[in-house]
C-alpha positions in Angstrom: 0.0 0.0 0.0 2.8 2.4 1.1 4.8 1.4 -2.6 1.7 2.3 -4.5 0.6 5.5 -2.5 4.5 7.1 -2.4 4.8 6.4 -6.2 1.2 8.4 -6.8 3.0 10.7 -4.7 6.2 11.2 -6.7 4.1 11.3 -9.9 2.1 14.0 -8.8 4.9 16.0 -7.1 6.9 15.7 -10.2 4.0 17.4 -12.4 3.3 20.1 -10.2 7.1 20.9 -9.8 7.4 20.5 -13.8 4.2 22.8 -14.5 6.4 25.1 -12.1 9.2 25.2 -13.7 7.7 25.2 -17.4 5.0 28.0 -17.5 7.1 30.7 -15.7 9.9 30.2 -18.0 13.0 28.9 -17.7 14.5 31.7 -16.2 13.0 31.8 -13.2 13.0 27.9 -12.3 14.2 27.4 -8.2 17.4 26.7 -7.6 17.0 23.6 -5.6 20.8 23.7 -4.4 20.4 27.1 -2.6 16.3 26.0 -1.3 17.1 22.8 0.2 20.6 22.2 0.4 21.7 25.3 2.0 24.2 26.2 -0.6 25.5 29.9 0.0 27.4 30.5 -3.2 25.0 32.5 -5.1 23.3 34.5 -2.2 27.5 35.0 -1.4 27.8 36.8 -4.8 25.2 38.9 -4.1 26.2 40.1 -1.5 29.9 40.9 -2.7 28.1 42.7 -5.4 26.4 44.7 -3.0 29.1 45.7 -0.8 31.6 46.4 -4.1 32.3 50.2 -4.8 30.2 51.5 -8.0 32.5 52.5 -10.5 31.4 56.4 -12.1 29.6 56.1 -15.3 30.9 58.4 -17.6 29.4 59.8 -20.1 30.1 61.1 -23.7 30.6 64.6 -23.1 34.1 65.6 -23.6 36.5 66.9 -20.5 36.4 70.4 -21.5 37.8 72.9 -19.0 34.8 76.1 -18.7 35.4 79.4 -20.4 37.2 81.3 -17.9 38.2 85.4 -18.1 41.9 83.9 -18.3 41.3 82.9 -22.1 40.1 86.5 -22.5 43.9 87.9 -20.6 45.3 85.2 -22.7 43.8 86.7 -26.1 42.9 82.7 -26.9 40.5 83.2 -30.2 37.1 81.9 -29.8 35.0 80.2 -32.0 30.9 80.0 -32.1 28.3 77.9 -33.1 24.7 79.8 -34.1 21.8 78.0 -32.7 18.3 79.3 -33.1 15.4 78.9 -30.7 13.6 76.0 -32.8 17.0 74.5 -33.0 17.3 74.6 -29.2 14.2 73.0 -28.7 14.6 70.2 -31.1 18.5 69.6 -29.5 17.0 69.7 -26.1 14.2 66.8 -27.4 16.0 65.0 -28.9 18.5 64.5 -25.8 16.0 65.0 -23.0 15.3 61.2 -21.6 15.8 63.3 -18.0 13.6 66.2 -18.4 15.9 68.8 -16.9 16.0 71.8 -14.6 17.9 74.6 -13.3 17.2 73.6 -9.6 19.4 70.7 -9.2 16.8 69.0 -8.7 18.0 65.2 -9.9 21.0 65.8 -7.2 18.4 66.9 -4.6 15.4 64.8 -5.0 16.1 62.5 -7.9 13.4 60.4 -7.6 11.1 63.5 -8.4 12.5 64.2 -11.6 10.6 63.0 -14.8 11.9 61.1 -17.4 11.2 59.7 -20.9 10.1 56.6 -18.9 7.1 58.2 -16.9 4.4 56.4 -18.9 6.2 52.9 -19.3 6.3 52.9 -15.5 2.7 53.7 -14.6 1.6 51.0 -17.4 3.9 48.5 -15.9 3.2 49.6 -12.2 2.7 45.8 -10.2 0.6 47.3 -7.7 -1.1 50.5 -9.8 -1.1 49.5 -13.0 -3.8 49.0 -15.7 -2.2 45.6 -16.7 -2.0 45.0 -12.3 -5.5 45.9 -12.6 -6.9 43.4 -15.0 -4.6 40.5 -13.3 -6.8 40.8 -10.6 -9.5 38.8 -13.3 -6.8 35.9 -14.3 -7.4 32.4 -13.7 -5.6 30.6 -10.8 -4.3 27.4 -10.9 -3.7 25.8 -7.9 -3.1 22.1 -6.8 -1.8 20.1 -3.3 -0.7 17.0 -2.2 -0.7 15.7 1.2 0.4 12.4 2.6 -0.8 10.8 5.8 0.4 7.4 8.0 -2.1 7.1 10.8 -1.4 4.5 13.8 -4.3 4.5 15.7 -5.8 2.7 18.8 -9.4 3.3 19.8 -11.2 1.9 23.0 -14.3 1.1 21.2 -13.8 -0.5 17.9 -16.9 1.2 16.6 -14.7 4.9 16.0 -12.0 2.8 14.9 -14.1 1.2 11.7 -14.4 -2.5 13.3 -11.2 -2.6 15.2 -9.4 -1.2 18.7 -5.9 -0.9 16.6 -6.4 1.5 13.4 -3.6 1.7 10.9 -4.1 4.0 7.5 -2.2 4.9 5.0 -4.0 7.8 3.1 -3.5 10.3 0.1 -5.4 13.9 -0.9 -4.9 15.4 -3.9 -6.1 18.6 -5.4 -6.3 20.3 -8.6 -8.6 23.4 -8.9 -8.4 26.6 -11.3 -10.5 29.7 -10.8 -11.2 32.5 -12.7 -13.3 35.6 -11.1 -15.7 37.7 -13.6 -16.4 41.3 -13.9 -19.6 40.6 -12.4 -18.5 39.7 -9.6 -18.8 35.7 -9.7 -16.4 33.1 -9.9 -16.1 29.8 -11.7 -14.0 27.2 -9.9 -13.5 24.0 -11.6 -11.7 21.6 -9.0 -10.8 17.6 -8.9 -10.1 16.6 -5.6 -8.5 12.8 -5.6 -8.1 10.5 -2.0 -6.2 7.5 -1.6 -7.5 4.9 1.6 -5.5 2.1 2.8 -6.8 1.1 6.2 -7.3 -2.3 8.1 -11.1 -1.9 8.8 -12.9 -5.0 9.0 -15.7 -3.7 6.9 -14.5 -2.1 4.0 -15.5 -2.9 0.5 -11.5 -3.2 -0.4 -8.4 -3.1 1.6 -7.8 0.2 -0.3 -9.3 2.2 -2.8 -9.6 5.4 -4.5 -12.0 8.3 -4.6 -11.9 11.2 -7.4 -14.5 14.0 -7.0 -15.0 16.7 -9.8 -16.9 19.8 -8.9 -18.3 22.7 -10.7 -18.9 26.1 -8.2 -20.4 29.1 -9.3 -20.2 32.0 -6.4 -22.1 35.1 -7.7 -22.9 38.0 -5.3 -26.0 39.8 -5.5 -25.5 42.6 -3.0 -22.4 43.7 -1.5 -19.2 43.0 -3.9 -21.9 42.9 -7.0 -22.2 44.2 -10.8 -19.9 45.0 -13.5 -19.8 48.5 -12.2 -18.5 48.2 -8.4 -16.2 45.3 -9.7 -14.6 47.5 -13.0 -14.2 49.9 -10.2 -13.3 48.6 -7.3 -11.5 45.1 -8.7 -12.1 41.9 -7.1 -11.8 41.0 -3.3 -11.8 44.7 -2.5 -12.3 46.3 1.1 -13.4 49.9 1.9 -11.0 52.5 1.3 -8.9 50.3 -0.9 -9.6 50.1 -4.5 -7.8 49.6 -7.6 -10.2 48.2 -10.4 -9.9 48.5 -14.0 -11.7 52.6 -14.1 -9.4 53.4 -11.1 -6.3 52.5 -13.1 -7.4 53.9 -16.5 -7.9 57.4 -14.5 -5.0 57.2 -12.6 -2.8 56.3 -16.3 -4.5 59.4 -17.7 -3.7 61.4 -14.9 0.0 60.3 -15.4 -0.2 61.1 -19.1 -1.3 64.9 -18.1 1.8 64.8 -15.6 3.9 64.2 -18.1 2.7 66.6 -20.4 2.7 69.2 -17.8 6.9 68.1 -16.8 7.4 68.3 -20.6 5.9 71.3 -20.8 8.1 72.9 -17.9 10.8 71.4 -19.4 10.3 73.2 -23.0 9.4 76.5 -20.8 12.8 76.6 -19.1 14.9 75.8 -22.5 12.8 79.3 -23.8 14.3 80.8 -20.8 17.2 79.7 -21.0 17.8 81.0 -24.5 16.5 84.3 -23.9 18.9 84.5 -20.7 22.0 84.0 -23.2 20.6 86.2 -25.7 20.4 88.9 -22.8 23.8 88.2 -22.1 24.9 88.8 -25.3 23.0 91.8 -25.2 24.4 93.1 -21.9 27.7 92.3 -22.8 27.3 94.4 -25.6 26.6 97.2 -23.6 29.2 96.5 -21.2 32.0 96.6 -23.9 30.6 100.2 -25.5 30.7 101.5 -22.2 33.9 100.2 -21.1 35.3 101.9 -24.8 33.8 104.8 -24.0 35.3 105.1 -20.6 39.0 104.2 -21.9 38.6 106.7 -24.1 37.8 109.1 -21.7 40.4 108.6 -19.2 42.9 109.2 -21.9 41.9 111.9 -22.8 42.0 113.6 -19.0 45.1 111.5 -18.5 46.6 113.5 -21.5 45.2 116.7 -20.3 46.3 116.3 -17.0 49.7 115.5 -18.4 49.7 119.0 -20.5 48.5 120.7 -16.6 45.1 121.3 -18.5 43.5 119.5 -15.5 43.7 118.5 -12.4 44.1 115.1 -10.5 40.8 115.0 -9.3 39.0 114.8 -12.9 41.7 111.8 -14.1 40.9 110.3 -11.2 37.4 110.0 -11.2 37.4 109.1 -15.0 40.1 106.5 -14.3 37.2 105.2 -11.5 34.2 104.8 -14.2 37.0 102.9 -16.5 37.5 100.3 -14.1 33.7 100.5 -12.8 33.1 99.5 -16.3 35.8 96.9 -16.9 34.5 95.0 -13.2 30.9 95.3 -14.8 32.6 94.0 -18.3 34.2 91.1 -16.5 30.8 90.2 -14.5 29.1 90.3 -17.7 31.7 88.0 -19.6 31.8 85.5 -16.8 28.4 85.9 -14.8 28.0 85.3 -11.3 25.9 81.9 -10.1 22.6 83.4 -8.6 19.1 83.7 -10.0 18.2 82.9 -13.0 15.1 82.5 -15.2 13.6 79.8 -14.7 9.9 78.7 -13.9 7.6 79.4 -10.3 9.7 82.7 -9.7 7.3 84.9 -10.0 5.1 83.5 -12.8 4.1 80.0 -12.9 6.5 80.0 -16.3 8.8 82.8 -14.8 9.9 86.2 -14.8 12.7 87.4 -16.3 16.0 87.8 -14.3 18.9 89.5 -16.2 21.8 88.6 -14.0 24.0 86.1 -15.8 26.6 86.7 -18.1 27.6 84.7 -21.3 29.7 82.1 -19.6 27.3 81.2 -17.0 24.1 81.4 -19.0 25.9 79.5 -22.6 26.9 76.4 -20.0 23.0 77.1 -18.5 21.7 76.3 -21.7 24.0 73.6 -22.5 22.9 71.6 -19.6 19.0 72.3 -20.5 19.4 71.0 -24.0 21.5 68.4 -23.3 25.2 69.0 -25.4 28.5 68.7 -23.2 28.8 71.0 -20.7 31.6 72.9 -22.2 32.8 72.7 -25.6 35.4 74.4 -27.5 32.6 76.7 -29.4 30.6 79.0 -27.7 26.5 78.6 -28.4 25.5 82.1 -29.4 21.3 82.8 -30.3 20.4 84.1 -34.0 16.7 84.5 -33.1 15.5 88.2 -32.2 12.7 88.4 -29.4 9.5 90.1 -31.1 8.9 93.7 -31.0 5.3 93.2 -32.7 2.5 93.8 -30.5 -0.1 90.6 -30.1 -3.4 91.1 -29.2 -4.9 88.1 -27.4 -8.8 87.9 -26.9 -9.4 87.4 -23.2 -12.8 85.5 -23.1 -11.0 83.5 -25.7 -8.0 82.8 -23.7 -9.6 82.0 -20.5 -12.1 79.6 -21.6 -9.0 78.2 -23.7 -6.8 78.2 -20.9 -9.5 76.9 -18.4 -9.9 73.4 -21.3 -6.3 73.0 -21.5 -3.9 73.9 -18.5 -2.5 70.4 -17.6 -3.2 71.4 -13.7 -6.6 71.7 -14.4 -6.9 68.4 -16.8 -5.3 66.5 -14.0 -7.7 67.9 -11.4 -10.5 67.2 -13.0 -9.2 63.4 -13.3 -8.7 63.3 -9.9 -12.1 64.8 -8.9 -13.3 61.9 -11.5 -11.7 59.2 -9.5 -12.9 60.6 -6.4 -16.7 60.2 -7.4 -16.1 56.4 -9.0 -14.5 55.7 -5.3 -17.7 57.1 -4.0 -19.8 54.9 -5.9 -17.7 51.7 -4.9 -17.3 52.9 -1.3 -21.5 53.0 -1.0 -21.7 49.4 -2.4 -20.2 48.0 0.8 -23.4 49.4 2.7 -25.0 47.0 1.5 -25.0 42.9 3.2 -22.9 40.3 2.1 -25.1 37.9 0.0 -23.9 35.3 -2.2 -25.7 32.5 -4.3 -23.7 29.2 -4.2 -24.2 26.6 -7.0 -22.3 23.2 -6.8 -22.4 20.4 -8.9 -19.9 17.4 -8.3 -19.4 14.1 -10.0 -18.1 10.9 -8.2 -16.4 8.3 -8.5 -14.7 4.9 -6.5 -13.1 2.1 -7.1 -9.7 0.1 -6.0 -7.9 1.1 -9.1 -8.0 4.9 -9.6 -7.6 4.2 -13.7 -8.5 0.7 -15.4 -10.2 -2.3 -15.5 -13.0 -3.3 -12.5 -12.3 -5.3 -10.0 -14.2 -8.3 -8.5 -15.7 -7.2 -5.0 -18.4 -8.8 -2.7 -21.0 -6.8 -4.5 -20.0 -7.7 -8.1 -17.5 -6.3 -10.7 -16.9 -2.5 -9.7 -15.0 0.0 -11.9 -11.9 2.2 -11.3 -12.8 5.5 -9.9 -12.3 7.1 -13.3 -14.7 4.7 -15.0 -17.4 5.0 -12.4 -17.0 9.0 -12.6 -17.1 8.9 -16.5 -21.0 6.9 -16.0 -22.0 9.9 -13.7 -24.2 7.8 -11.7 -22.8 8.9 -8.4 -23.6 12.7 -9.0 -24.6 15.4 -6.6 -26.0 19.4 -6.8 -25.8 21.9 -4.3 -27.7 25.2 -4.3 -27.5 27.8 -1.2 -27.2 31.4 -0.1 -24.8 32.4 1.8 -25.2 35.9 4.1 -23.5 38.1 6.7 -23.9 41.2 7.6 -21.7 43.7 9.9 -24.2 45.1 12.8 -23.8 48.9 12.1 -22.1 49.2 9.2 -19.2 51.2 10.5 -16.5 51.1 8.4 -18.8 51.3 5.6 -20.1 54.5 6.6 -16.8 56.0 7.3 -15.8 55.3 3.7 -18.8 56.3 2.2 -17.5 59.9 5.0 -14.5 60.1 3.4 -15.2 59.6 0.0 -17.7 62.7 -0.2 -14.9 64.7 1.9 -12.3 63.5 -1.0 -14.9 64.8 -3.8 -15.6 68.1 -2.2 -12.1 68.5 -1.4 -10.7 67.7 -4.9 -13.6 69.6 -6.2 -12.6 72.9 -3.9 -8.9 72.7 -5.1 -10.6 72.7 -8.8 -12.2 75.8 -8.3 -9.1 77.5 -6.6 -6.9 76.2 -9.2 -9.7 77.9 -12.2 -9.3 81.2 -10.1 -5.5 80.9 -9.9 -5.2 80.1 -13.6 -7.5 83.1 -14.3 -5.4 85.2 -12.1 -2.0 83.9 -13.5 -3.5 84.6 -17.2 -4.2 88.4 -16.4 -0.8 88.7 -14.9 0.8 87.7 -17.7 -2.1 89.7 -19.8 -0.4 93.0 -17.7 3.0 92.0 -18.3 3.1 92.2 -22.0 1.6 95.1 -22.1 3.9 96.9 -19.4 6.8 95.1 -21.2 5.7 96.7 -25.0 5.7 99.6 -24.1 9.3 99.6 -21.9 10.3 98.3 -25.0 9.4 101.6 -26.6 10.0 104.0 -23.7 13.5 102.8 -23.4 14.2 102.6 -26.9 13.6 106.9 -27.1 15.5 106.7 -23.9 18.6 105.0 -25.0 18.3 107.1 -28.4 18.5 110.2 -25.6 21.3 108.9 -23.9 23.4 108.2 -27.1 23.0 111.5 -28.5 23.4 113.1 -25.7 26.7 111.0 -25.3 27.6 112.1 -29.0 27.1 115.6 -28.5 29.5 116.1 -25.1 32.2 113.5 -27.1 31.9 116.3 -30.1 32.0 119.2 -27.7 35.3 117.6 -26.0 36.9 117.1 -29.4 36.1 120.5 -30.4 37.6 122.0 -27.5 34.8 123.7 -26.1 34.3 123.0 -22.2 32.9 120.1 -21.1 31.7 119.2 -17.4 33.5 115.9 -15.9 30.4 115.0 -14.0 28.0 115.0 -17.1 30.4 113.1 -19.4 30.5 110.4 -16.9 27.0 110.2 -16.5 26.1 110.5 -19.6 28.0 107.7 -20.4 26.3 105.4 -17.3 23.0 107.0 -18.3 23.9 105.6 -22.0 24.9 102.1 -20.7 21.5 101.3 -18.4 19.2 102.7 -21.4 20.6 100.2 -23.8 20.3 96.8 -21.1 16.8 98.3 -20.2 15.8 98.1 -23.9 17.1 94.7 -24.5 15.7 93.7 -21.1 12.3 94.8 -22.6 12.6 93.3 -25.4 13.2 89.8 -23.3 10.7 90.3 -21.0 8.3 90.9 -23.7 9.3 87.8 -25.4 9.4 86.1 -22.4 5.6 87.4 -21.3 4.4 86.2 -25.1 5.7 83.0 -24.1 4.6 82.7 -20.4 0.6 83.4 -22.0 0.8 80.1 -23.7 2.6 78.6 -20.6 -0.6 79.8 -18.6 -3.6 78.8 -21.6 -2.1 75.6 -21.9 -0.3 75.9 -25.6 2.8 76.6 -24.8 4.1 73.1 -26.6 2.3 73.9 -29.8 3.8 77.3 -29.6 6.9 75.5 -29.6 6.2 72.8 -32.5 6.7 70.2 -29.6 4.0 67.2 -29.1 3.5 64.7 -26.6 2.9 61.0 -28.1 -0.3 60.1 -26.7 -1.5 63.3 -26.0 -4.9 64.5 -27.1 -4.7 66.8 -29.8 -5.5 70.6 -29.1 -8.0 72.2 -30.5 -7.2 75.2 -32.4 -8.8 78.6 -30.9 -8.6 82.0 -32.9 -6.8 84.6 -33.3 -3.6 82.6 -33.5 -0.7 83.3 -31.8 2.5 84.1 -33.8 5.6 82.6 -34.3 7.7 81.9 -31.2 10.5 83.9 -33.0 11.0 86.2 -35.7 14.4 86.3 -36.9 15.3 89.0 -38.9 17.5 88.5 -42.3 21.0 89.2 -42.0 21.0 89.8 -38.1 23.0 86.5 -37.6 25.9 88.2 -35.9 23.8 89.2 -32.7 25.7 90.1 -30.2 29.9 91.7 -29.4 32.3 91.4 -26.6 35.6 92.6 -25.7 38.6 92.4 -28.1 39.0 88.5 -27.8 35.7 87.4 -26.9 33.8 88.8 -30.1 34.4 90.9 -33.3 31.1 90.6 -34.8 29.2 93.2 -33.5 26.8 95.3 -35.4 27.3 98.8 -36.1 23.5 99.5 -35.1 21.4 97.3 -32.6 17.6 95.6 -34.1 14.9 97.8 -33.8 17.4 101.1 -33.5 18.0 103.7 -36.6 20.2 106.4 -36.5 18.6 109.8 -36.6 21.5 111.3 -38.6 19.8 108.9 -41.8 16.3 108.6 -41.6 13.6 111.2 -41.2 11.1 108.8 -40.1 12.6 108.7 -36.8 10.7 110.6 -34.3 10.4 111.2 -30.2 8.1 108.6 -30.6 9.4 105.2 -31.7 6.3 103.3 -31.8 5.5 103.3 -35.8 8.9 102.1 -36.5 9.5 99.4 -33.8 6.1 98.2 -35.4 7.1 98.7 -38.9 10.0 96.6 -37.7 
């Protein structure tokens, strides 16, 4: 009995461990060595793996020292490469698997950075998941085995089967796969085998087999019932917890909108950054006219104070503005690490902060976009920020803005999810009833397979053959029912989920009202930045003729005063970075109103894949740039650092040649 039991035994152990091994895959079969024979080697290499030192991974970028003011002293000649805005953009997309900010913030937090991979790892979330979701609806296949030796002695031989000393040897076997419904049900198909030897006086055969198959159908028809608590909620959910197939679609949606919205910021701060070089450029251009200007005009004192035409005092003081201008020349060359434009200061897609200079903001934009750090050319923008005023509709705008800003899209989902939880969380009010059907087929004989075997009652098949005539069959139908007294925890999710909705639905609203609020401020802006744009333009055409006309005066001869040539010239040099400040911030503004309606990556020619597509609202916007034919050559530095400056700056005409040029500059910045 024992041989024929322990050989069922291994049979059945030996199918179980090969379905085991075979439908996982290969690669993930137990390692039998480590599980039962304690061998260490492989959990050993783990752990030396573990405690080894990770080696840096370097990248591709080439070692590059930075641009330092000591290639300037060392008159090293420097070379450029022209990049426009759309080229930026595409550069930074194309290299941008870590979407990028100013903030350090992959150092800091790196786990809250976004990446390329955002939308792979909410669809293959184990817990979260769409595909975790609709696992919770897979068939289970499950089986056991269990072997028993029983040495018994009863004192009445009536529990013992017809004798005081009981000896068994007994088998149980179990095969059963399951597979739960959207409805709620669940089909379970299960063949339950048992193997008796025993030395009861009374049995039929000294041992014998007995193979049960069995049908159950479990439906609920209250609590836990219905496609739409079940698509909701998922299978074998309890209150407060659930993570059905509607939960997990809103909840990959509301991923896609968070990725949109860190690609978004990500295109926002590469705008930023360009314009912060382009400044750069700008101020450095200044810096260098200033610093000629001043060179020039402690010669000329240090001359006249050389022929006794003047004194100490006025040398000195124009000797002071040259090297005031050179320290501002070197900031401006080099920058100094502080603020910089980026988004949440001040605007949700930020303000402009004119404070770097061309070293710090070229390696600022080389890190956004993704190139090496430092190369041996020097990034320098083509594109010139707009000076055309743009009229936006404002009902247009907002209702735009109020359809399409990311915050709001991914509110809105959450206040979505909110009311499906509500709906799954008021289900569990109601009492646990299920229906229970059962249908079961037996069969038993001394052979579990084969031919019958003679008996005291006549011929009697194998197990198998009497279950195959299904004339030992049996049906059960029932209710099952239970009920908690109160419905506590019920109640107090059906509590929290209205709290969630009006919650989510409060932030909603606030979030409308900021976005409104945001949208005018940025409504304000480029109008207050248009027309700096204008009033410093007349003002740096003031200050340069005003500059002109005390230079002409000092070559003439006439007398000049000190003080107003000096001021002049600082008066000349903070009109020119105020106009090309304005000119930024206006560009800057244009671009922080599709930031704030929600088109800022159309505005770009950037799309999500995935993404719905926008819908177009009129007026358009224009272009993100304009550049200007034959204004490649945007910006000059000192002697080494660049030769290429313009004799006039965009946007400015010399009075001397046109007649069109009047105090107010409005018609031709627009004509421009």
């Amino acid at each position: 009995m024992r041989d024929k039991s322990f050989q069922w035994l291994m049979a059945v152990g030996g199918a179980v461990v090969l379905c085991g091994g075979i439908l996982p895959g290969c690669s993930t079969a137990p390692n039998y060595l480590e599980t039962i024979g304690n061998n260490t080697a492989q959990v050993d290499a783990v752990m030396r793996r573990v405690d080894e030192r990770i080696d840096a991974i370097l990248n591709d970028d080439p070692l590059v020292p930075p641009h330092t003011l000591q290639e300037i002293s060392e008159n090293r000649p420097q070379q450029y490469r022209d990049l426009s805005l759309d080229e930026a953009v595409t550069v930074a997309m194309t290299n941008s698997r870590v979407l990028r900010d100013l903030g350090a913030t992959v150092l800091r937090t790196p786990e809250a950075i976004s990446t390329t991979y955002q939308l792979a790892l909410q669809q293959t979330d184990p817990r979260f998941g769409m595909e975790a979701a609709l696992s919770s609806f897979d068939a289970q296949l499950a089986a056991n085995a269990y072997v028993r030796d029983d040495h018994r002695m009863f004192n009445n031989e009536f529990f013992g089967g017809g004798t005081n000393f009981f000896k068994q040897d007994a088998n149980d076997y179990l095969v059963q796969i399951s597979k739960p419904t959207a409805t709620g049900a669940v089909f379970s198909l299960r063949n339950m085998t048992g193997y008796d030897a025993n030395n009861a006086p009374a049995n039929l055969f000294s041992s014998v087999w007995q193979n049960q198959l069995e049908a159950e159908i479990r439906q609920p028809l209250l609590q836990g019932a219905g496609l739409t608590f079940n698509r909701i909620a998922g299978p074998g959910a309890i209150p407060g917890v659930y993570n059905g197939i509607l939960i997990a679609k809103v909840n990959s949606d509301m991923n896609s909108v968070d990725f949109e919205k860190n690609v978004r910021n990500y295109v926002s701060e590469v705008v930023n950054a360009y314009w912060d070089l382009y400044f750069a450029y700008r101020d450095l251009d200044a810096k260098q006219i200033a610093f000629e200007h001043s060179h020039e005009t402690w010669q000329a004192y240090q001359a006249m104070q050389s022929a006794n035409l003047q004194g100490g005092a006025s040398e000195a003081l124009a000797r002071e503005q040259f090297y005031r201008f050179q320290s501002e020349l070197q900031d401006s060359i080099t920058g100094r690490a502080g603020q910089r434009t980026q988004i949440g200061n001040g605007a949700s897609g930020g303000v402009f902060r004119g404070t770097n200079g061309v070293q710090l903001a070229e390696r600022r934009l080389r890190l956004m976009i993704g190139l090496p750090i430092t190369e041996y050319e020097l990034l320098r923008p083509v594109d010139e920020p707009d000076v055309a005023p743009v009229v936006f509709d404002w009902n247009t705008i907002v209702a735009e803005s109020l359809r399409r800003r990311p915050e709001l899209n991914e509110q809105r989902l959450l206040v979505k999810r909110r009311e499906l939880e509500l709906m799954a969380a008021r289900n569990f009010l109601s009492p646990q009833l299920d229906m229970v059907a059962k249908y079961r087929v037996r069969g038993l004989g001394h052979d579990l397979a084969g031919s019958s075997t003679p008996s005291a009652v006549g011929n009697i098949e194998s197990a198998f053959g009497q279950m195959s005539q299904f004339n030992n069959r049996e049906w059960v139908l029932g209710m099952e029912f239970s009920v908690p007294v109160g419905f506590r925890q019920a109640h107090a999710a059906v509590d929290n989920a209205e709290f969630m909705i009006a919650r989510a639905r409060a932030v909603l609203k606030e979030q409308e009202r900021q976005v409104i609020h945001d949208l005018g401020t940025m409504i304000a802006e480029t109008s207050r930045a248009f027309e700096q744009t204008h009033t410093n333009l007349n003002r740096y055409l003031a200050a340069r003729d005003a500059v002109d006309a005390l230079n002409a005066n000092r070559k003439a001869g006439l007398p000049v005063n000190l003080d107003q040539v000096l001021d002049a010239q600082r008066r000349l040099t903070e009109a020119q970075t105020q106009y090309f400040q304005a000119r930024v911030e206006y560009a800057i503004a244009l671009k922080n109103i599709h930031f704030e309606k929600g088109s800022l990556l159309e505005y770009t020619h950037v799309a999500v894949q995935g993404s719905q597509p926008p819908v177009s609202l009129a007026p358009s916007s224009p272009p993100l740039t304009d550049p200007a034919p034959g204004t490649a050559e945007i910006a000059s530095t000192t002697e080494t650092l660049l030769k290429s400056a313009p004799d006039e700056f965009p946007g400015i005409k010399d009075p001397q040649s046109t007649n069109t040029l009047t105090g107010d500059s409005r018609s031709q910045l627009e004509a421009e």
